[in-house]
C-alpha positions, 0 to 999 in steps of 0.5 A: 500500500502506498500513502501519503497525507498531511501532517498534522500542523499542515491541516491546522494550516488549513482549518479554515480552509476545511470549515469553508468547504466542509459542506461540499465534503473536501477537507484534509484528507489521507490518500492512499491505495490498494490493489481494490482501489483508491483508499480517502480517508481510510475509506475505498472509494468509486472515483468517476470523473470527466476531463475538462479543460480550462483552456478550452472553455472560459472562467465563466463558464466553469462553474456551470460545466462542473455544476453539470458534470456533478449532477452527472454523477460524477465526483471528479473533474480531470484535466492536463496543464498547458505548459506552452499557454503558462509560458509562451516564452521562456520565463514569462508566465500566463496564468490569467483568464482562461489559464487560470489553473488556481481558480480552475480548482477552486471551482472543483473545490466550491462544487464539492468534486475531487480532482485529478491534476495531470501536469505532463507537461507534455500533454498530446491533447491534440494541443499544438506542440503537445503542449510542449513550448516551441522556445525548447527547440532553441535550448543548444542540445535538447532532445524531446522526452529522453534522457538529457540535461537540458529537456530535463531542467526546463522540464523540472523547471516548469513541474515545480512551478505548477506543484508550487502554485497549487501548494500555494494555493492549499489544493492538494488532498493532504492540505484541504484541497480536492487534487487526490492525484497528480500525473507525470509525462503521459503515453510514454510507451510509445517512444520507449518502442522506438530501438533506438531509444530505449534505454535513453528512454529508460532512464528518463521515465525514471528520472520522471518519476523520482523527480515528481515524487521529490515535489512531496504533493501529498497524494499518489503519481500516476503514468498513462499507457506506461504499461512497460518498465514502469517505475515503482513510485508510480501507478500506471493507468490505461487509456483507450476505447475499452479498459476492461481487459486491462489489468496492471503488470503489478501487484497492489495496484488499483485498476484504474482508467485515465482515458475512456474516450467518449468519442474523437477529434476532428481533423479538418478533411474527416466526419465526426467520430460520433461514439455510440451512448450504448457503446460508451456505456457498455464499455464503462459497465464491463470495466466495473464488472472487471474489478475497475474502481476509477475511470475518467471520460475523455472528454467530458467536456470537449470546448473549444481550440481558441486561437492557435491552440489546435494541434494535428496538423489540422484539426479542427477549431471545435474539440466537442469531442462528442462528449456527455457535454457539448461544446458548448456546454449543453447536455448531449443528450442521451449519452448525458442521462444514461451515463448517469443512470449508469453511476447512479447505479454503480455508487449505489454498489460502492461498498460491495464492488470494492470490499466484496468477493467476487466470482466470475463464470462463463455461460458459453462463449462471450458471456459471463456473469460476475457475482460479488458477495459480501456478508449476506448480499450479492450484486450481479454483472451479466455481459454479452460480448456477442455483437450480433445476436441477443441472448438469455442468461438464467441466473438464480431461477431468473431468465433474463434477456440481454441485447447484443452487445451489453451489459446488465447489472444487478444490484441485488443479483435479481432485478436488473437496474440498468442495461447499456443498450436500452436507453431510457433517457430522452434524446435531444436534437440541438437546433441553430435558431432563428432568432431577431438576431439571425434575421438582423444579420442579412443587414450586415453592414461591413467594411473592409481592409486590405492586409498589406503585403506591399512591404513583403514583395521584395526581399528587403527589411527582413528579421535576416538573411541566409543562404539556406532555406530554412525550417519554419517552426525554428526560425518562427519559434510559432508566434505565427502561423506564417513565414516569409521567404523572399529573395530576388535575382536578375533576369536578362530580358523576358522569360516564362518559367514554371516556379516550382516549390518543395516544401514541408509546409501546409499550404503555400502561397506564391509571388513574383513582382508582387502578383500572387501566382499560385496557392496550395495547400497540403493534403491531410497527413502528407504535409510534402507537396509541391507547388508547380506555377506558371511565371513570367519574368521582366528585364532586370531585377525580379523578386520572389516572395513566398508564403508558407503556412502552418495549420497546427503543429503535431502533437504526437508520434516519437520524435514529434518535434523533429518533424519539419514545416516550412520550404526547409531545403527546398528546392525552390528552382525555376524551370523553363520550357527545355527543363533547364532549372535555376535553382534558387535554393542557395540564393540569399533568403530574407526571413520575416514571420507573420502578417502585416495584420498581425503586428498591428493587431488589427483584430483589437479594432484599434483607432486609426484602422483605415476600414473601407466601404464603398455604398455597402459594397465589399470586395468577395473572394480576394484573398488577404482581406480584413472584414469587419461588421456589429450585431447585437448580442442575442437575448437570453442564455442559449449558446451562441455561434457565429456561422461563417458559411461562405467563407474560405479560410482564416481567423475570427476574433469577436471583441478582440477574442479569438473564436479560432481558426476557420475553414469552412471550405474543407469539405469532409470526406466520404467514407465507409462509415458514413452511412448507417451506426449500430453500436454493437461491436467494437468503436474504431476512429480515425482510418479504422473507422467503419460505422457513427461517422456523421456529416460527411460531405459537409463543411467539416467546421461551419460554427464556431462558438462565441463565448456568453463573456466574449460578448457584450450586452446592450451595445454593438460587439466587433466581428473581425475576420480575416480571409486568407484565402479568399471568401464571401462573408455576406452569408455570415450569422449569427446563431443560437444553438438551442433544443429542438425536438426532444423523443424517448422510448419507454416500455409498460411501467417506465416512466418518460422524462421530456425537458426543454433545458434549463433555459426556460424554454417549454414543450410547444407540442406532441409530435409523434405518440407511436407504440409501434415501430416508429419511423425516421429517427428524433426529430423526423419521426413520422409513427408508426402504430399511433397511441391516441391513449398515449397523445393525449397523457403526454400533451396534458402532462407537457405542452407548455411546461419546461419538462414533464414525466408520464408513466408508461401503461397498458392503456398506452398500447393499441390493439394489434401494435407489433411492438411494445415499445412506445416512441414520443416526440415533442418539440421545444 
């Protein structure tokens, strides 16, 4: 067993703090484990938590995403820390707004939550870099993530300040506070798999290790996906879509899960990965069946990648995740409710999962029933692994009937309380909604700028020159998504060449005499392409300016950050007609990072900024343009989106804010998975995907969230965009994201809960009341076998009201109805 706590003048240290938050259950606490579990207090403990990252949504709203995630059923919040948002360059430290970590806590404290501090501090995260600052690449001699003086230092460095922030601010367990474990490095396995590091590796995940338990937190240190040469003071975790069939290569080690992914990223060229509800609970059922005690939804709250925070390359703005939380914040609804069922159930059976006896025994292939015992009471797991066919399990003179590919649980081995498959909690379609606002935004009035390149079309007043083409990130150090290459040579007479470009970089864009002559960007996952435009040359001194872009930096994979962006190398060389090349690779380069646009900070919408408008007419689909409009913030609560369809590719800032990047333009692809989801079976994503892919063929991000505290009220708020690429932002809306329609499904004796959200919005009407098999899906159903019986209850008990619950009855069901399953519908 391993230990740690507070000493005595430690918690007199923090009395008040205790008194203060006594009420919501934090205090100074014991933190230790055994092979069953987390042991608080001296007590086992169920931990069920959900990530949520505080970069990724704002202070505003984190009282309400843990609020929800409480009412959830969970009793804690897990996130990473973002070492290259505290400290964008070395030494000089962010730890306002939304990096606020402290105050992040201390929301999880207010809510009577413990926490789970995962400082890395490289993260993956589809955070750009990885969460690893680009200055590191700078340090003489550093290696990412092996065994080196300098990546250490930095990186025990940056640990302690977080630790002595946190310390500082009493948020360990052993002081009062609700962080019960801390985590170092994160999926490090798959670096230790490369030969030739491995024994680099090996000393540096221990120096990891020894270096982390110096820091005395008070609370254990956990590794993630750290299944090989794992150091003795830490535990290791498992990450994944399913960790049942995982158990810990050590003795006295809980079964712990810091990674169930509730659904996937998004890159800009894919669907969305949408994980089943049942699957999801499936998953988590059988990992408690399986002697699991802690598991964390990954995500549980996806939010948002403001600014230039995504990783990839190229994913997207959004990190919705398909998380029990939208991206905005809303529930997702089932997968919200019916996990919550699902703990509801599980901490009901706390003491006897954790402390009982416990036997497992096959029925047969694929099915096995768990019975735990403790004293004179059982509960009982039974799961069906079989994905194509139901089954029957009689257990204890009881049959009961089991769907494929579920898990059913009984807390007195008699009577089932849950089923994963069968879903008992409304569904809600999320709308966009016409609002005053939306109707407003066809009377946009917009200006418009230039950006100005002009001081870019020659090779003059660069940050330097060289004779080398060099690589991006490095020279960049990332302040910028842009670099300039410019360089010049002398031409006798005319001529016609085709300018061709090699390059590591995600998209390029061309000019000579200061015309742009050609634009390309990278497909997904190559980033080498090579750009092949038609020049002409004059008598005398020609120059070359070329634009290389990045969209997000990669975040994973062993030696990530030695993986080149940018015209690194070339060639760059103009060939003529006969082939002949001159190559210009050797030529002497002037260098200068980022856009006229961003040194000025055009998007603070300063005094002085010369915005054109010509009788309400605006340039469409010129590239390197800067528009601008007003609009009223929308009435209420509701979520709110700016809609960018028509636009091409760039950036969006309301009120100075960045919503992020945009690229509404890419088009996601089409692929196996796109047309039909059962959830029985195993959930893949990215290429192994096969089913639950939505929105293919569609703009793979056309919304793009605006925080309530980005906005302001009864005045006009600033939407500043700018079009890189070329676009028509006459189409542009802003939106309110809001509950549509709303359906369950219930048996005889079930009861049916519908709810508008807590927005004060009422159920308008019953749509559909069918106890047969109901047609089309929530939103579109069009009945089957209509329940006039059923109508009616459910129009008295919900028309007008925010939420309402009608008990399902024999006298629902019509005579000759092949079903017994009764399906409604009702819009919000």
């Amino acid at each position: 067993m391993a230990k740690a706590m507070c000493s005595l003048g430690a918690c007199l240290a923090v009395m008040l703090v205790v008194l203060a938050v006594a009420v919501a259950g934090v205090g100074c606490s014991i933190v230790s484990y055994d092979g069953r579990s987390l042991i608080l207090d001296g007590e086992r403990r169920i931990v069920i938590s959900g990530s949520i990252h505080y970069p990724r949504s704002t202070p505003e709203m984190w009282p309400d995403l843990i609020k929800k995630a409480k009412e959830g059923g969970l009793n804690a919040i897990e996130t990473y820390v973002f070492w290259n948002g505290h400290e964008p360059r070395r030494r000089e430290f962010n730890f306002e707004g939304n990096y606020d970590v402290v105050r992040f806590f201390k929301e999880i404290q207010n809510a009577g939550m413990y926490a789970i501090l995962r400082i890395g501090p490289y993260i993956c995260g589809e955070w750009n870099y990885g969460g690893l600052p680009v200055w590191l690449r700078d340090i003489p001699g550093i290696k990412f993530r092996l065994h080196n003086k300098p990546f250490e230092n930095e990186m025990e460095a940056f640990t302690t300040l977080i630790v002595k922030k946190i310390k500082d601010a009493n948020m360990f367990a052993g002081q009062g506070g609700p962080i019960i474990l801390a985590q170092i490095e994160n999926e490090y396995g798959y670096t230790m798999l490369q030969p030739e590091n491995i024994q680099s590796a090996h000393e540096y995940i221990h120096w990891c290790a020894d270096m982390a338990n110096k820091q005395n937190v008070g609370v254990p240190w956990i590794m993630c996906q750290q299944d090989n040469d794992v150091p003795p003071n830490v535990v290791n975790t498992c990450n994944g879509f399913y960790c049942h069939e995982w158990f810990s290569n050590r003795t006295s080690i809980p079964k712990m899960w810091t990674e169930n992914w509730t659904g996937w990223y998004r890159d800009w060229d894919q669907p969305e990965f949408r994980r089943p509800t049942e699957d999801i609970a499936f998953a988590v059922a059988m990992f408690f069946q399986m002697r699991g005690s802690l598991q964390n939804y990954y995500m549980y709250h996806g939010g948002t990648n403001f600014g230039r925070t995504a990783g990839g390359p190229y994913i997207t703005t959004s990190y919705d995740y398909d998380a029990p939380l939208d991206e905005y914040g809303n529930l997702r609804q089932p997968k919200y409710g019916h996990l919550k069922e699902l703990h509801s159930v599980l901490m009901s059976m706390e003491k006897i999962l954790l402390h009982g006896d416990y036997i497992d025994t096959n029925y047969g292939d694929n099915v096995t029933v768990t019975k735990y015992t403790l004293n004179a009471t059982s509960a009982c797991f039974i799961n069906n692994r079989f994905d194509d066919r139901d089954v029957n399990v009689t257990l204890d003179g009881t049959t009961h009937f089991l769907p494929a590919w579920s898990v059913s649980i009984l807390p007195d081995c008699k009577t089932v309380a849950f089923n994963s498959a069968k879903i008992k909690t409304q569904t809600t379609v999320m709308v966009n909604k016409t609002s005053m606002v939306e109707q407003q935004t066809e009377h946009f009035k917009w200006s418009w700028m230039p950006e100005n390149l002009r001081p870019f079309m020659t090779d003059e007043k660069g940050n330097f020159r060289k004779n080398e083409l060099l690589e991006q990130i490095v020279t960049t150090t990332d302040q910028s998504d842009y670099l300039w290459y410019r360089t010049s040579l002398e031409h006798k007479g005319e001529g016609s060449y085709v300018l061709y470009v090699n390059t590591t970089g995600h998209e390029l864009y061309a000019f000579v005499n200061g015309k742009l002559v050609g634009q390309q960007y990278s497909p997904n996952e190559n980033f080498t392409f090579q750009l092949k435009s038609p020049v002409k040359l004059h008598d005398g001194k020609n120059y070359i300016s070329l634009l290389s872009g990045t969209v997000g930096l990669r975040n994973y994979g062993g030696s990530f950050e030695l993986l080149p962006a940018g015209i690194v190398g070339g060639p760059v060389k103009l060939i003529d007609s006969s082939g002949s090349a001159i190559d210009l690779s050797n030529n002497s380069w002037s260098y200068k990072a980022g856009l006229a646009g961003e040194y000025r900070k055009i998007y603070l919408d300063k005094p002085g900024n010369k915005w054109r408008s010509h009788n309400s007419t605006i340039p469409i689909n010129r590239p390197f343009t800067w528009y601008k409009t007003t609009f009223q913030a929308p009435a209420g609560e509701d979520s709110v989106v700016v809609d960018l369809h028509g636009l091409n590719k760039g950036v969006a800032w309301v009120n100075g804010n960045s919503l992020g990047r945009y690229w509404p333009s890419y088009v996601a692809a089409d692929m196996p998975g796109c047309h039909h989801c059962d959830y029985r079976g195993v959930f893949k994503a990215e290429v192994e995907a096969q089913k639950c892919l939505t929105g293919c063929g569609e703009p793979s991000q056309q919304l793009y969230h605006v925080p309530r505290s980005f906005l302001h009220k009864g005045e006009p708020n600033t939407l500043i965009l700018f079009e890189e690429a070329g676009g028509d932002p006459s189409e542009v809306a802003v939106r309110t994201v809001v509950e549509g329609s709303v359906c369950a499904s219930a048996e005889v004796g079930d009861t049916v809960t519908l709810s508008c959200g807590a927005h004060g919005r009422t159920i308008s009407s019953v749509d559909v009341a069918s106890f047969g098999v109901a047609r089309g899906r929530c939103g579109s159903y069009d009945g089957g076998c209509e329940s006039k019986v059923a109508y009616d209850a459910f129009a008295a008990a919900c028309v007008g009201k925010e939420s309402c619950t009608v008990l399902v009855t024999d006298a629902f069901a019509n005579a000759g109805c092949v079903s017994g399953v009764l399906t409604v519908q009702a819009t919000c």
